[in-house]
C-alpha positions as CSV (number, residue, x, y, z in Angstrom):
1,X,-32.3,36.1,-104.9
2,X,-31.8,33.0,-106.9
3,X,-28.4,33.4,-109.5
4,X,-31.5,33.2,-112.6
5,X,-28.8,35.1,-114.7
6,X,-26.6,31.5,-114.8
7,X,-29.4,29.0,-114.4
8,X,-29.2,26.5,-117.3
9,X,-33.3,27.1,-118.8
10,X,-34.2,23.6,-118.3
11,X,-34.0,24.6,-114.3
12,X,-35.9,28.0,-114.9
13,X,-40.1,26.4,-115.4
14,X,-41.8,27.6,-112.6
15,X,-39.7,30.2,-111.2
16,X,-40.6,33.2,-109.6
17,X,-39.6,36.3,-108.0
18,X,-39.7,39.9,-107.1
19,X,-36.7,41.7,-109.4
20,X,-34.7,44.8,-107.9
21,X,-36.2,46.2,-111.4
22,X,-39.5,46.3,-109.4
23,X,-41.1,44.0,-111.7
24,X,-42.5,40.1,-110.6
25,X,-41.1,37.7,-112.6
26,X,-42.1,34.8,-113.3
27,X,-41.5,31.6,-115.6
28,X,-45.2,29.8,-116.8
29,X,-43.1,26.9,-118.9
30,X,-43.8,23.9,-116.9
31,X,-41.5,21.7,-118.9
32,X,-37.7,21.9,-120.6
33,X,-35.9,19.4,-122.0
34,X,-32.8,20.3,-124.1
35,X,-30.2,17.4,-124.7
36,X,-29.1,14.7,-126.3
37,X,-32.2,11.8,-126.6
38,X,-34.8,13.5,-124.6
39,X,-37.3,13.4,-127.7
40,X,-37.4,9.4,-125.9
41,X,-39.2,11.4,-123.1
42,X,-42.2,12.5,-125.2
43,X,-45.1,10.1,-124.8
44,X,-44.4,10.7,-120.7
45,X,-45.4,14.4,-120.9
46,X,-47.8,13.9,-123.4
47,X,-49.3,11.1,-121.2
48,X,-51.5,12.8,-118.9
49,X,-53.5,14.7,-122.4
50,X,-54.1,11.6,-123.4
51,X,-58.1,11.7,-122.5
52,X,-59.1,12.8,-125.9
53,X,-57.1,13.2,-129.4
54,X,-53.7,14.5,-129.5
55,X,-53.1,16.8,-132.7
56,X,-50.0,16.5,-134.0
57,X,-48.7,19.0,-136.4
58,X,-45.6,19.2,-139.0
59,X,-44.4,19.6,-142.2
60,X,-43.0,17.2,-144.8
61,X,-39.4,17.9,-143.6
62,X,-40.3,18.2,-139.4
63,X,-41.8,14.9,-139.8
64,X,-39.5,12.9,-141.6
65,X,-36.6,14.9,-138.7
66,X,-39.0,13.8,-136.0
67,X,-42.5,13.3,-136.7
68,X,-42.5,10.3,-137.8
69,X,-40.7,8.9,-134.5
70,X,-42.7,10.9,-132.3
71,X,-46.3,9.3,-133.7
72,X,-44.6,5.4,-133.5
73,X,-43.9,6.4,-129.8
74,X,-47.1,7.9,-128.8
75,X,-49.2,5.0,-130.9
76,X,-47.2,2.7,-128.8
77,X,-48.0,4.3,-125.7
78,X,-51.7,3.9,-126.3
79,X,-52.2,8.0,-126.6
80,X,-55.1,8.7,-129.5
81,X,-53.1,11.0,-132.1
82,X,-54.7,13.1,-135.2
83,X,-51.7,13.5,-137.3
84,X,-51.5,16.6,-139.8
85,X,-48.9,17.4,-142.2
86,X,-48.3,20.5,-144.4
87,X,-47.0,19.8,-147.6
88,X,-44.3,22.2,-148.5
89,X,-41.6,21.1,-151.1
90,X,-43.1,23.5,-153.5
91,X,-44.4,26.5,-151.4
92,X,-42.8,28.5,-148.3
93,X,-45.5,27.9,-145.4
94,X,-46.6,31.5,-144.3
95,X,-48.3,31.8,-140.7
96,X,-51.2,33.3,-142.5
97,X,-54.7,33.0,-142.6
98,X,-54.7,30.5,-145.4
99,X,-52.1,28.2,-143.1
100,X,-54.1,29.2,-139.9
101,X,-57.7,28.3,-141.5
102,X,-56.8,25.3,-143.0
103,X,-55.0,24.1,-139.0
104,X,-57.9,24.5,-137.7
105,X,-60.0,22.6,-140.4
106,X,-57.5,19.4,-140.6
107,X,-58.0,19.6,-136.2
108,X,-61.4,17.4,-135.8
109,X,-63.3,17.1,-132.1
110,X,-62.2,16.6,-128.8
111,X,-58.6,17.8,-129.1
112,X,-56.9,17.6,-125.6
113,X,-53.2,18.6,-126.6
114,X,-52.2,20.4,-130.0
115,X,-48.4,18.8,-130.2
116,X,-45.8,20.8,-132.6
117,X,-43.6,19.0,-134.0
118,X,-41.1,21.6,-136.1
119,X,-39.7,25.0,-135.5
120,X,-40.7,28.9,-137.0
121,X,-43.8,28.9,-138.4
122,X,-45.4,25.4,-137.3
123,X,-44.4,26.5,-133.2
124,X,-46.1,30.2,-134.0
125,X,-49.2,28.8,-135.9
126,X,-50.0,25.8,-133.2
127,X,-49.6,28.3,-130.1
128,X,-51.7,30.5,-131.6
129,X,-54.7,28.2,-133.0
130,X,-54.2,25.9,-129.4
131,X,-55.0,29.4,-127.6
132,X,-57.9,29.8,-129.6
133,X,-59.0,26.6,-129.0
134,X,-58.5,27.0,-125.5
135,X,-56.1,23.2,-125.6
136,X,-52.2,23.4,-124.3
137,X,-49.5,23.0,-126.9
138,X,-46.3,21.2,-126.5
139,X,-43.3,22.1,-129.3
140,X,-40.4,19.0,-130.2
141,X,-38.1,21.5,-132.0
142,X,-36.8,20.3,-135.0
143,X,-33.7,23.0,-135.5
144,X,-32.1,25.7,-133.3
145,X,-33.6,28.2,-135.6
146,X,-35.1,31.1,-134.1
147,X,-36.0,32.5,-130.3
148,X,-39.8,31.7,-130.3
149,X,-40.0,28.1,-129.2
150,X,-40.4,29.8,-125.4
151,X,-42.2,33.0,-126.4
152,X,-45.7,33.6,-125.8
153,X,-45.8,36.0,-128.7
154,X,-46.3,34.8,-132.4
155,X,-45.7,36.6,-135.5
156,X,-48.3,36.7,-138.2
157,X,-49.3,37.8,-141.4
158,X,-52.5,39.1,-141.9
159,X,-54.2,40.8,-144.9
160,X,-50.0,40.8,-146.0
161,X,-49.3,42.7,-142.8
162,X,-46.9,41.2,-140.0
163,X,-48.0,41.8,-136.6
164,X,-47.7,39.5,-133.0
165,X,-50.4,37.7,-131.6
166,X,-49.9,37.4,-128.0
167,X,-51.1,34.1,-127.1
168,X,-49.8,31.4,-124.2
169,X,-46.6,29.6,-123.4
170,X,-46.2,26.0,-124.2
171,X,-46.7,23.5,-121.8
172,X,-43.6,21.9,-122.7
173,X,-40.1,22.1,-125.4
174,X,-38.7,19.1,-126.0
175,X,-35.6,19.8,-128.6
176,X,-33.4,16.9,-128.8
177,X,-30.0,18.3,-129.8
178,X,-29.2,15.1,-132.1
179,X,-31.9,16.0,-134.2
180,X,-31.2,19.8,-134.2
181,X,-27.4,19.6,-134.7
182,X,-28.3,17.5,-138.0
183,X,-30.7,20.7,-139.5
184,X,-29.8,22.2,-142.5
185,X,-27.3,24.8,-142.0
186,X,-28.8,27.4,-143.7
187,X,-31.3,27.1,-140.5
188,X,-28.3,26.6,-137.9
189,X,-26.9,29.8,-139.3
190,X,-31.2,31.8,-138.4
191,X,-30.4,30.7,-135.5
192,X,-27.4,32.1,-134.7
193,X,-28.3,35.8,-136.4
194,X,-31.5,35.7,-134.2
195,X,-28.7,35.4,-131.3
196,X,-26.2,37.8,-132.5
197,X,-29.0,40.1,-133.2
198,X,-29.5,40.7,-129.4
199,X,-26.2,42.7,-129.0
200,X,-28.2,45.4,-131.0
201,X,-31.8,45.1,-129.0
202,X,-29.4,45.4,-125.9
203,X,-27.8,48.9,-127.4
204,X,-31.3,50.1,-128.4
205,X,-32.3,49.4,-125.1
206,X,-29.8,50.9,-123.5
207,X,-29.8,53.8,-125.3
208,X,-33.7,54.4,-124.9
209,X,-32.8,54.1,-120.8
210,X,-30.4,57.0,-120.7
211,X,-31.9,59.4,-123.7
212,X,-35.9,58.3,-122.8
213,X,-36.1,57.3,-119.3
214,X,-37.3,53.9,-120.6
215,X,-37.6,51.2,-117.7
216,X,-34.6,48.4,-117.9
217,X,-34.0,45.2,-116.2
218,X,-30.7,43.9,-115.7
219,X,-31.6,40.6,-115.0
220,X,-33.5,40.2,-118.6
221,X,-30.3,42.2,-120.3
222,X,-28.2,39.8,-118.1
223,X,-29.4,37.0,-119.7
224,X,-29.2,37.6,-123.0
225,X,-25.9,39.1,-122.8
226,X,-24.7,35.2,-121.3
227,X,-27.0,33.1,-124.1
228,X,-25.2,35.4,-126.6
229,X,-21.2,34.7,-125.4
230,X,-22.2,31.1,-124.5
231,X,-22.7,30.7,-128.4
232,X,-20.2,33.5,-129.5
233,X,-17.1,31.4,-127.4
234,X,-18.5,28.8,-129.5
235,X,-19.0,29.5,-133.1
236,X,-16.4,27.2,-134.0
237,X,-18.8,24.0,-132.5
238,X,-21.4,25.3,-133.9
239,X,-19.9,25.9,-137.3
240,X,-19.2,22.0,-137.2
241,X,-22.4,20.9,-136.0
242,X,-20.8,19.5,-132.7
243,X,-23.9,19.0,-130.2
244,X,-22.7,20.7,-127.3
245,X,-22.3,24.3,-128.9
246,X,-25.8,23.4,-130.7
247,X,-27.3,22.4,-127.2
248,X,-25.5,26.3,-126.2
249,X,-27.0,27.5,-128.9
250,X,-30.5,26.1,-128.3
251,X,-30.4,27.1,-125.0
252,X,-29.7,30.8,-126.4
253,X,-32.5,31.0,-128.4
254,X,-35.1,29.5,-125.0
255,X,-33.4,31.5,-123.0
256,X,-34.4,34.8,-125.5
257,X,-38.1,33.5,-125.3
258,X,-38.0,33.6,-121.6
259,X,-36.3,37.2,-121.3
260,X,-39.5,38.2,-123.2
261,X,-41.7,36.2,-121.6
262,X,-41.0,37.7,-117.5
263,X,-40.5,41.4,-119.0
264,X,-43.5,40.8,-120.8
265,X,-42.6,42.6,-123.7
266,X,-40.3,41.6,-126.7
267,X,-37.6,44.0,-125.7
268,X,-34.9,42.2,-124.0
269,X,-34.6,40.1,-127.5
270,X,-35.6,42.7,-130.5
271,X,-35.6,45.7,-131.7
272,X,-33.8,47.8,-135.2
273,X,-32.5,44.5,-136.4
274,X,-35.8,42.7,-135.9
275,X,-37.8,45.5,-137.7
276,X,-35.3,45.2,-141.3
277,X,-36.4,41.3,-141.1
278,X,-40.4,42.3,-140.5
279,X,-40.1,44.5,-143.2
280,X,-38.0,43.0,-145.9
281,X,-40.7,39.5,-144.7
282,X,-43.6,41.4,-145.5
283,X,-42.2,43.2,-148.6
284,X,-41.4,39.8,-150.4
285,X,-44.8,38.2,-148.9
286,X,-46.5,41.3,-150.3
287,X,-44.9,40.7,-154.0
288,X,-45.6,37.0,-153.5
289,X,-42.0,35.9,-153.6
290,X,-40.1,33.8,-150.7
291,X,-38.3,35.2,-148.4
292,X,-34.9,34.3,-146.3
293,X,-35.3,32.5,-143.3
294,X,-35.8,35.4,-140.2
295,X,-32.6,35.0,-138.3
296,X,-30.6,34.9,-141.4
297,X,-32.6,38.9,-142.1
298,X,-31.9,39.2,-138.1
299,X,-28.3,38.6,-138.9
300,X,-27.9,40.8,-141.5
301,X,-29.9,43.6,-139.5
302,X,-28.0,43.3,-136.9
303,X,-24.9,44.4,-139.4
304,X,-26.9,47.3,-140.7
305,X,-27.8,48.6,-137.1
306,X,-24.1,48.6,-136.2
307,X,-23.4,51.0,-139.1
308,X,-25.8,53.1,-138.0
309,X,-24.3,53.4,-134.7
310,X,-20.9,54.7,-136.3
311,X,-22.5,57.0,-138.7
312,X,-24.8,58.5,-135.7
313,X,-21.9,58.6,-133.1
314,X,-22.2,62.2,-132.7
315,X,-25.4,62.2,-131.5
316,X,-24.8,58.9,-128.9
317,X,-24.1,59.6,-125.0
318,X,-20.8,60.0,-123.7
319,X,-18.8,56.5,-124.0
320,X,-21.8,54.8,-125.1
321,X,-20.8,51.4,-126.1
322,X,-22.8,49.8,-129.0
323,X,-21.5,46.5,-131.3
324,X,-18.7,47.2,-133.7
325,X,-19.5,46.1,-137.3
326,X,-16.3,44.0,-138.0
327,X,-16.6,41.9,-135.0
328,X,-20.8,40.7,-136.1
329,X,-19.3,40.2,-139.7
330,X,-16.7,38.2,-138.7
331,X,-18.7,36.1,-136.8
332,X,-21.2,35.4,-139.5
333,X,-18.3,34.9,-141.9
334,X,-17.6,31.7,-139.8
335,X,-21.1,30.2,-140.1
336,X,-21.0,31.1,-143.5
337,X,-23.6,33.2,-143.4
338,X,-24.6,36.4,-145.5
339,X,-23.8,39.5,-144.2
340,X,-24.9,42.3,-146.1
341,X,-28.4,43.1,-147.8
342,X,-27.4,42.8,-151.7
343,X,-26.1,39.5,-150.7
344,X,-29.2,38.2,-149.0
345,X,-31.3,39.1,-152.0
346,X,-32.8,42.4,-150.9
347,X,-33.5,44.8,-153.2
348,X,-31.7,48.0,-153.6
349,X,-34.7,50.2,-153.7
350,X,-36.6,48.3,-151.2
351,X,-33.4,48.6,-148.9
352,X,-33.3,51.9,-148.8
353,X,-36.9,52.5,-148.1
354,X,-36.3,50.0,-145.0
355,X,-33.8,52.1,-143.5
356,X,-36.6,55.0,-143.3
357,X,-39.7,53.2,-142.8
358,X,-38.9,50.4,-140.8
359,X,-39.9,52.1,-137.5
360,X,-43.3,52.5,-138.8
361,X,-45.1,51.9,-136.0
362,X,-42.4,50.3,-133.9
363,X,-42.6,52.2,-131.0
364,X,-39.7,50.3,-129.3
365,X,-37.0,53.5,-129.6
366,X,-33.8,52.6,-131.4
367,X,-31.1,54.3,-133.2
368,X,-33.4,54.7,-136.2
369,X,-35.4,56.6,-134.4
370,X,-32.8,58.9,-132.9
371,X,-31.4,59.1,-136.6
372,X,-35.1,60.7,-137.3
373,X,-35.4,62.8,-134.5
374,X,-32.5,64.1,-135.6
375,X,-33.2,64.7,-139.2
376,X,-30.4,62.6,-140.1
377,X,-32.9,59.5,-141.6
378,X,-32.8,60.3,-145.2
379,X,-28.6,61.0,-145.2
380,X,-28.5,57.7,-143.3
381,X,-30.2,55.7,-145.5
382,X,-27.9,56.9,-148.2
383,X,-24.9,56.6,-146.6
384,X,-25.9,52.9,-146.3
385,X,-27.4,52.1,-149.7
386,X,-23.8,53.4,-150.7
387,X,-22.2,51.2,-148.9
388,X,-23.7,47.7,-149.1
389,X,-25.1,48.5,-153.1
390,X,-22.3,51.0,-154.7
């Protein structure tokens, strides 16, 4: 078998193969380009689209970070482009249906390629109108901010409800890391929770294999465990913005899309810690205030989880090894990033409900779901609102 656990992602489009897990997998991504100047390469992939209208897709801040570039280089290559940009100095731009209808409206005919040009919400919104529309998508990243520029899943809000639309891969992701290492921090620093926030998934994961028989791959949990030291060995680069440790960094967070992508399910990349950010996310959407940016909730689920793992020790299997709280805050402490739920802005009440009610529906079996097998939910959630809140 090929060493897929070290290959670099840029080498992985295309590859396939029978696991010892007893699952195929396989990598759809035909294109990956992560480096220093490879948004130059864009009009060549988008080249062979070019027989009817490339839609082209950002935001007031993705295009002045790379739109704008992109559209002088595929104008000068000939290739038709129908430009669209969301307006957003004065609003937080929600994947929901008012974003989603009005895509589709600003689109026009004979669209060949829809062409992303951003990160979070403008990557999840384009796959999943292009899959509608039955067109390919490419992504240009604009900042190392979150796992989903590889994922085939998108997260959406609908009727104030966050759920995943499973949609397709992109044809290509193009994410130049002199562009990304120059993001604002605040985005640098999502990106990094949504990595450190795999050393929980992994525990969850692990802990559903030996208490619920659930199937594992090592190869899957081998990646994510590399992507994650690649960045944690270099927190210090990434702290200053250096472009190798944000090229790391962005190969972390493709790497995490392509986990979920050949285990075709989200679990190799999410779990507890992902379900505090859906639920704080749709809380705040729900009152119609903003909310932070998803790693950064990531991040500081990812401390939560690791709390819960101490206070529910008693119940964990022998010499179970889980994250130790210390070690994620002091990692985040180096990025500058928040740490605990008062200090990201969540509400006391609304935290405490969270630690209850954030496996609602989640079937993907955690340590919040041991704590309320156990009957110990309620003293849990407690025992934490008394810690972060007083």
């Amino acid at each position: 078998m090929m060493d897929f656990i070290n290959m670099e992602p840029e080498k992985m489009p295309g590859a396939e193969f029978v696991c010892r897990c007893g699952l195929e997998h396989k990598v759809d991504l035909q294109k990956i380009l992560i480096g220093k100047g490879v948004i130059g390469q864009t009009a060549g992939i988008v080249k062979p689209f070019s027989e009817g209208v490339v839609y082209m897709v950002s935001d007031n801040n993705t295009f002045t970070a790379a739109g704008k570039d992109v559209l002088e280089m595929l104008t000068a290559s000939g290739i038709n482009v129908k430009s669209f940009m969301f307006e957003t100095e004065d609003r937080q731009l929600n994947p929901d249906e008012k974003t989603l209808g009005r895509l589709i409206y600003e689109c026009g005919p004979d669209i060949s390629l829809m062409l992303a040009v951003g990160s979070g919400v403008i990557n999840d919104i384009c796959r999943t109108i292009s899959y509608r529309l039955k067109v390919p998508y490419m992504i240009v990243g604009t900042a190392p901010s979150m796992d989903g520029y590889a994922s085939k899943s998108s997260p959406l809000v609908i009727d104030s409800f966050k759920l995943s639309s499973y949609d397709h891969y992109p044809h290509a992701i193009i994410c130049d890391t002199d562009i990304l290492k120059n993001a604002p921090m605040v985005m640098v620093q999502a990106g990094f929770g949504d990595i450190i926030g795999k050393l929980t998934s992994l525990a969850d994961w692990d802990l559903s294999r030996i208490l619920k028989g659930e199937h594992h791959c090592d190869i899957c949990a081998g990646l994510m465990k590399n992507a994650v030291k690649k960045c944690t060995d270099n927190i210090e680069g990434i702290a200053a913005r250096d472009e190798k440790a944000i090229r790391y960094l962005t190969q972390a967070l493709v790497i995490a899309g392509i986990a979920m992508g050949i285990y075709t399910s989200t679990r190799p990349a999410s779990s507890s810690e992902h379900y505090f950010a859906h639920y704080w996310d749709v809380a705040a959407i729900k009152a119609g205030h903003e909310h932070p940016l998803h790693g950064n909730s990531v991040g500081v689920g990812t401390v939560v989880t690791c709390d819960a793992y101490i206070y529910m020790k008693k119940y964990l299997p022998e010499n179970f090894e889980y994250p130790k709280t210390g070690y994620v805050i002091g990692l985040l402490d180096k990025l500058g990033s928040v740490a605990s739920p008062k200090a990201l802005g969540i509400d006391k009440d609304l935290f405490a409900e969270s630690v209850i009610h954030c496996i609602d529906n989640r079937p993907k079996y955690g340590i919040f779901h041991l704590a309320t097998e156990t009957g110990e939910i309620k003293k849990l959630s407690e025992h934490l609102t008394g810690k972060y809140y007083g």
